[in-house]
C-alpha positions in Angstrom: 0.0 0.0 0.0 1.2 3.5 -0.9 1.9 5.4 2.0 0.3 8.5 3.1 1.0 11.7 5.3 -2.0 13.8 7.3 -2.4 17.5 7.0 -2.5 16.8 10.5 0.7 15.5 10.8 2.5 17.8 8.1 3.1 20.9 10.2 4.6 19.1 13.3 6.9 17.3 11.0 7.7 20.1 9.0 9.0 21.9 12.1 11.1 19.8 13.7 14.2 21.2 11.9 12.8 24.9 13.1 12.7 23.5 16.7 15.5 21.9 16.7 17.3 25.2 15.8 15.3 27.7 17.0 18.5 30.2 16.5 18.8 30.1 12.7 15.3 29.7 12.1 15.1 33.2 14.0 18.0 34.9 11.8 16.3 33.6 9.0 13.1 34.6 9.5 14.8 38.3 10.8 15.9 38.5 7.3 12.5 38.8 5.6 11.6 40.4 8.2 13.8 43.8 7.8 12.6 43.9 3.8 9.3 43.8 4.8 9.6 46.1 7.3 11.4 48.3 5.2 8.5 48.0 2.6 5.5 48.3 5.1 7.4 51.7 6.8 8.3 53.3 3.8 4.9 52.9 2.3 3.0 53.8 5.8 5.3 57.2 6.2 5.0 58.1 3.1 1.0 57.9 3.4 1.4 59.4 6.5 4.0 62.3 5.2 0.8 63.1 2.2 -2.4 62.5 3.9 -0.3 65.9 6.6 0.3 67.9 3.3 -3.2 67.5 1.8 -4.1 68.4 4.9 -2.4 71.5 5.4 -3.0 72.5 1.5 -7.1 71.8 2.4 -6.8 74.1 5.7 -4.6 76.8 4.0 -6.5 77.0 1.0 -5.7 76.6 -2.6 -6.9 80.5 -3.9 -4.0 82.2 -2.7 -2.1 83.7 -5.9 1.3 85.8 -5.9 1.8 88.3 -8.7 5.6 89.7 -9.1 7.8 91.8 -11.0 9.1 89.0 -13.3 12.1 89.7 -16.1 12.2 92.1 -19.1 12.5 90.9 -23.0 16.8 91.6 -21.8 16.9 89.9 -18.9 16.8 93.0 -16.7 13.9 93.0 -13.7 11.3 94.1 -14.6 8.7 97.1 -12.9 5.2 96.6 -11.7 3.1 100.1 -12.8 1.9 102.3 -8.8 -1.9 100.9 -9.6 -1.0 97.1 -9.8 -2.3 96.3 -6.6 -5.6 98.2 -6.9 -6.2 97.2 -10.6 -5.3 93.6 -9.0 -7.9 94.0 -6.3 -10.5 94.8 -8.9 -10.1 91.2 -11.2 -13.0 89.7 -11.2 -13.3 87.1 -8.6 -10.5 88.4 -6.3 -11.8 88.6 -2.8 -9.0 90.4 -1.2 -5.7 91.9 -2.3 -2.6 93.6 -0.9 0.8 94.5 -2.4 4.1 95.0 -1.0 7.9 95.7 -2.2 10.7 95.4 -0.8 12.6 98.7 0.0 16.7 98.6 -0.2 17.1 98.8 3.6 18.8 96.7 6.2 17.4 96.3 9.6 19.0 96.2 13.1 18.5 95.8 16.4 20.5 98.8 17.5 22.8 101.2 15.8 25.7 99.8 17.4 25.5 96.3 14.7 27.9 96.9 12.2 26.9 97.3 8.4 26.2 94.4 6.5 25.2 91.9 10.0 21.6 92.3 8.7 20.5 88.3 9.3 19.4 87.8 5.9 16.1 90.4 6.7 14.1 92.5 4.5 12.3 95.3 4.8 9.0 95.9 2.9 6.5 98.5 2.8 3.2 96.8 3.1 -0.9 97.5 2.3 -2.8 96.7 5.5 -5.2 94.2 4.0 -2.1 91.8 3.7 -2.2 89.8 6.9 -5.9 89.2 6.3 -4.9 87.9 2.2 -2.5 85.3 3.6 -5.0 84.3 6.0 -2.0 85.2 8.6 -1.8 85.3 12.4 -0.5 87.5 15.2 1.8 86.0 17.9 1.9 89.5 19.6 0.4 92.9 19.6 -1.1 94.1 16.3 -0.6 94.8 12.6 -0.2 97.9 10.1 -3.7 99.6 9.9 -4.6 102.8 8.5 -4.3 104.8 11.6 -0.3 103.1 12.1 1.0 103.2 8.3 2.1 106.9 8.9 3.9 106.4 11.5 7.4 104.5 12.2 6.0 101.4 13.6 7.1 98.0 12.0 5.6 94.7 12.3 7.6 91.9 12.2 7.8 88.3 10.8 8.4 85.7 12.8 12.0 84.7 11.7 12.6 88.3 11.5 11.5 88.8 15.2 13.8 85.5 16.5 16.7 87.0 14.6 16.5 90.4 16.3 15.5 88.7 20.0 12.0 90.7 20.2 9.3 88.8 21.8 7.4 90.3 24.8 6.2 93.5 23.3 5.5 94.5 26.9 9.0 96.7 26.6 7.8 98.8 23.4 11.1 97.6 21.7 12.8 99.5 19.1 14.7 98.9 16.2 17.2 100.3 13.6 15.7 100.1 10.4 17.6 102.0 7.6 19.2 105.0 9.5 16.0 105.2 12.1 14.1 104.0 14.7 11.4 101.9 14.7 8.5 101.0 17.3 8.1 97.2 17.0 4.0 96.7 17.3 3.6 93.4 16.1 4.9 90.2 15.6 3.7 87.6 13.0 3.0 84.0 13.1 5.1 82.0 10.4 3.0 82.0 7.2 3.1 78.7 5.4 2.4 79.5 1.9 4.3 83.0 2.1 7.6 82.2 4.1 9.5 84.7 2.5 7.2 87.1 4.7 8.6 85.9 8.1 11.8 87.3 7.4 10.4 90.7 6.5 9.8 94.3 8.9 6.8 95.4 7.6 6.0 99.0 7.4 3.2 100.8 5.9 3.6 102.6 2.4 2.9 106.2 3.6 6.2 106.5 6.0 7.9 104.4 3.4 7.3 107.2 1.0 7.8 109.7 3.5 11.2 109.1 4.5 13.1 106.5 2.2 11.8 107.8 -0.9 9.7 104.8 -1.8 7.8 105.5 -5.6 4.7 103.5 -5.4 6.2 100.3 -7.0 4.8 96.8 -5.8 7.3 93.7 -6.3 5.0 91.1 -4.6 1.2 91.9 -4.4 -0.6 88.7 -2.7 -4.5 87.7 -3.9 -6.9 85.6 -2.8 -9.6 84.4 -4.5 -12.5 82.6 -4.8 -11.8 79.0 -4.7 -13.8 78.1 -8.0 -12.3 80.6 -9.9 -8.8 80.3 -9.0 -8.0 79.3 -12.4 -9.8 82.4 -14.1 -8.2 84.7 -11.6 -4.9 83.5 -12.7 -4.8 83.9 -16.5 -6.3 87.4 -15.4 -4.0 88.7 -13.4 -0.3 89.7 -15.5 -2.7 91.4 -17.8 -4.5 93.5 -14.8 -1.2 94.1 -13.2 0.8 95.4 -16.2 -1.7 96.0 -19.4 1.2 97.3 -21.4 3.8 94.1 -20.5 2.0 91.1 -19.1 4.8 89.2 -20.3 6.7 90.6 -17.7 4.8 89.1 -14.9 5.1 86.2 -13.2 1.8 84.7 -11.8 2.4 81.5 -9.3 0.1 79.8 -6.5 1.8 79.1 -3.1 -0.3 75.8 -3.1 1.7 74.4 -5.5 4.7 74.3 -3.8 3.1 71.8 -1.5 1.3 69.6 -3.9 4.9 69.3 -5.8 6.7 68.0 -2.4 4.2 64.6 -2.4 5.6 64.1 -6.2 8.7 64.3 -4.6 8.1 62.4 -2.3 5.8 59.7 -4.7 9.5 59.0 -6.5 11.7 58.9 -3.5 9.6 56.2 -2.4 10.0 54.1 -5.4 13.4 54.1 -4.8 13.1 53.4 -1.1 10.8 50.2 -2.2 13.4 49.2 -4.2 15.9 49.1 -1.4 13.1 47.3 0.5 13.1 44.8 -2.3 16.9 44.0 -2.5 16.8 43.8 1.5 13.9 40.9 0.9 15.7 38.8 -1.8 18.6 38.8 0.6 16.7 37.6 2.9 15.0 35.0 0.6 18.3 33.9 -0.3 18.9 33.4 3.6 16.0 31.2 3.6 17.2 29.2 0.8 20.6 29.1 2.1 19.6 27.9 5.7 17.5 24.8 3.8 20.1 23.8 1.6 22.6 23.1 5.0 19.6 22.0 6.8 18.9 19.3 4.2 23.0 18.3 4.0 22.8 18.0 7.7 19.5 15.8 8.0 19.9 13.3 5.0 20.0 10.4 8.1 16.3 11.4 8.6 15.3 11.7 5.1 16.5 8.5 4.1 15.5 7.2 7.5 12.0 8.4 6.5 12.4 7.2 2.8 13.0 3.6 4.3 10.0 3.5 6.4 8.4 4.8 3.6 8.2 8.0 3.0 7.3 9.2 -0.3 9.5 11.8 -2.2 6.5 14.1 -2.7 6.1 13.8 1.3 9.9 14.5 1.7 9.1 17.6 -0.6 6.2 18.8 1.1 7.9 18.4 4.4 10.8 21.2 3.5 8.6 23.5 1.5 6.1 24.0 4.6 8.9 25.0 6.7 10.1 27.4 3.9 6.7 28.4 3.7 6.3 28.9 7.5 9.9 31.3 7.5 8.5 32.9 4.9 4.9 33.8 6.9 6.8 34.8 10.2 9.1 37.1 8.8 6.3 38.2 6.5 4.0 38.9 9.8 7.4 40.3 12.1 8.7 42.3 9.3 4.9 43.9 9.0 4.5 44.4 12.7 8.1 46.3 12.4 6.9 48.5 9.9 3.7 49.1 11.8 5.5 50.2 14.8 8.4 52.6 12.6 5.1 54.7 10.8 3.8 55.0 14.5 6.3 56.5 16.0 7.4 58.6 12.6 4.1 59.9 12.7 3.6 60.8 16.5 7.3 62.5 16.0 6.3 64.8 13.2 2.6 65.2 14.2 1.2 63.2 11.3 -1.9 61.2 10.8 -0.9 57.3 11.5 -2.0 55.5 7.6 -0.8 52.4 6.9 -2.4 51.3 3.6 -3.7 48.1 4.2 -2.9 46.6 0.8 0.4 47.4 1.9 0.2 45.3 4.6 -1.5 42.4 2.4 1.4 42.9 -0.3 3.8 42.4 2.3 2.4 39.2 3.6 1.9 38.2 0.5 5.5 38.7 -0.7 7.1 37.2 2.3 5.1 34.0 1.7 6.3 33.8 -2.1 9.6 34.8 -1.0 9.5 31.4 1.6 7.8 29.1 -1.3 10.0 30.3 -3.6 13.6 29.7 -1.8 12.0 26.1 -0.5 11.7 24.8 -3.6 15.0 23.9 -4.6 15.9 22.6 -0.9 12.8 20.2 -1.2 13.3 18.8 -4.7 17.3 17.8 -3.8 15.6 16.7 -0.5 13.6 14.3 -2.4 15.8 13.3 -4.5 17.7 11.7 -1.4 18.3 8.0 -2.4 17.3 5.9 0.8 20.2 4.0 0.7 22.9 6.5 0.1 21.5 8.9 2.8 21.8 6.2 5.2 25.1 5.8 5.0 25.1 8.8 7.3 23.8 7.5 10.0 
């Protein structure tokens, strides 16, 4: 009679060699587990990394547009006409508008700094309506309003501020700005979309004109708009800023400097899957490896097996279910791993936790193919044993 072997009896069988050397089995299964680890992590905090930027493009908004003084037909820079910002503000569609320019001063916190230690800070002269465009915050005290912009009172950005050491406005602190004083009144919150406004002194256009000479010129004039027209408001607005030389204005949206990072991000990750990858053929190659010696060192038992007799398809089965089970528990480590690197990633940098789950069922999935496919050459030369020559061994 042809002998036979239970699906009962398969699984203990198959892992006596694992239980016998509980130690390789484990770096062998720690092998698949660090590529899918890899895999499941680098998926999970990439999700993670996008599902914080949509967020933060959603709450920010996508109608804020920038118009600026772009480049002239010979390369020079070009000059934005004095009634850009209120032809701007009167586009169709454009809810609110303000423009500002930056004015060729340096600012200091005393008069003692010498020339030229200016921290990288601008000065520009500013329309009141901006910190309401950019959907901006205070941190302290108050901004530019009508009442303020004629007088020499600055409002800071809030790199500006940490570069000069102003925070409590309790003190009235002053600073040098150009070859005069300057009551600080304000201090911005960092504005997301707009950084290069947190490292500007704001000051209103009248005293800019009053006492450094400034001509009416916008290079920056921020717009927001209504969100289902954003598109419209765009093509509109080099024409309404400069009639005569629209090609000389450069239109952009904030927004899209976010949406671009999770393209960035989208093609770092393929090469971060394909590290993964490599990691988990190693590892499947450690699989195979530790079968092939495990099958050298147990040819007494196959052919001890094969006498009593054991079929070769039962000799077979017998090493590809332990391949298979390696496979599963580095596949179910190395996913568990991964779970636990997005976690804390994402509670580090304050991101949502998303692990997609067909990341998690790829990586099981791979793991087991990974085990399968490195058993199979171990069980075939294991059932190719000859009874008689393996039991020589003994």
């Amino acid at each position: 009679m042809r002998s036979k072997l239970r699906a009962a009896d398969l699984l203990p069988v198959s892992t006596v060699g694992l239980r016998s050397r509980p130690g390789r089995a484990a770096l062998s299964v720690l092998g698949v587990a660090i590529g899918i680890a890899a895999m499941v992590a680098v998926l999970g905090v990439t999700r993670s990394s996008q599902a914080d930027v949509l967020a933060r493009i959603d709450r920010l908004g996508t109608n804020l547009l920038t118009v600026a003084n772009g480049k002239t037909l010979r390369g020079g820079e070009a000059e934005l006409p004095e009634t850009a910002g209120p032809a701007v503000a009167r586009t169709s569609w454009v809810v609110s508008a303000a423009a500002t320019a930056v004015l060729p001063l340096s600012v200091y916190r005393s008069d003692k700094i010498p020339p030229g230690r200016t921290g990288g800070l601008a000065v520009r002269a500013t329309d009141p309506q901006l910190l309401t465009t950019v959907d901006g915050t205070l941190l302290h005290g108050r901004f530019l309003d009508r009442g303020l912009t004629s007088y020499p009172v600055v409002v800071l950005g809030h790199y500006a501020a940490t570069v000069l050491g102003i925070g409590d406005l309790s003190d009235h602190p002053r600073i040098f700005l150009g070859d005069r004083w300057f009551t600080v009144v304000g201090v911005m919150a960092p504005v997301e979309l707009a950084p290069e406004l947190d490292t500007a002194a704001f000051i209103g256009e009248p005293i800019a004109t009053a006492q450094f000479g400034y001509q009416g010129h916008p290079t920056r004039i921020f717009v927001r708009a209504q969100t289902d027209h954003t598109g419209e408001v765009a093509a509109l607005l080099a024409r309404a800023a400069a009639p005569e030389h629209p090609e000389e204005v450069a239109v952009s949206r904030p927004s899209e400097a976010l949406t671009a990072r999770i393209a960035v991000t989208g093609g770092t990750t393929m090469l971060l899957l394909g590290l993964g990858g490599v990691a988990l053929l190693v590892g499947g190659v450690g699989i195979a490896n530790v079968l092939v010696i495990s099958v050298l060192e147990r040819r007494g038992e196959v052919g001890l097996r094969r006498a009593l007799g054991a079929t070769r398809g039962h000799i077979g089965a017998q090493f590809l279910v332990e391949s298979l089970l390696l496979g599963a528990g580095g596949g179910t480590t190395g996913v568990l791993l991964g779970t636990a690197v997005t976690f804390a990633m994402a509670t580090i940098r304050g991101w949502p936790t998303l692990i997609p789950a067909y990341a998690v069922g790829a990586g099981l999935v791979a793991a087991v193919l990974i085990g399968a496919g490195a058993g199979v050459y171990p069980a075939l030369r294991a059932a190719r044993l000859s009874p008689t020559e393996a039991l020589r061994t003994l």
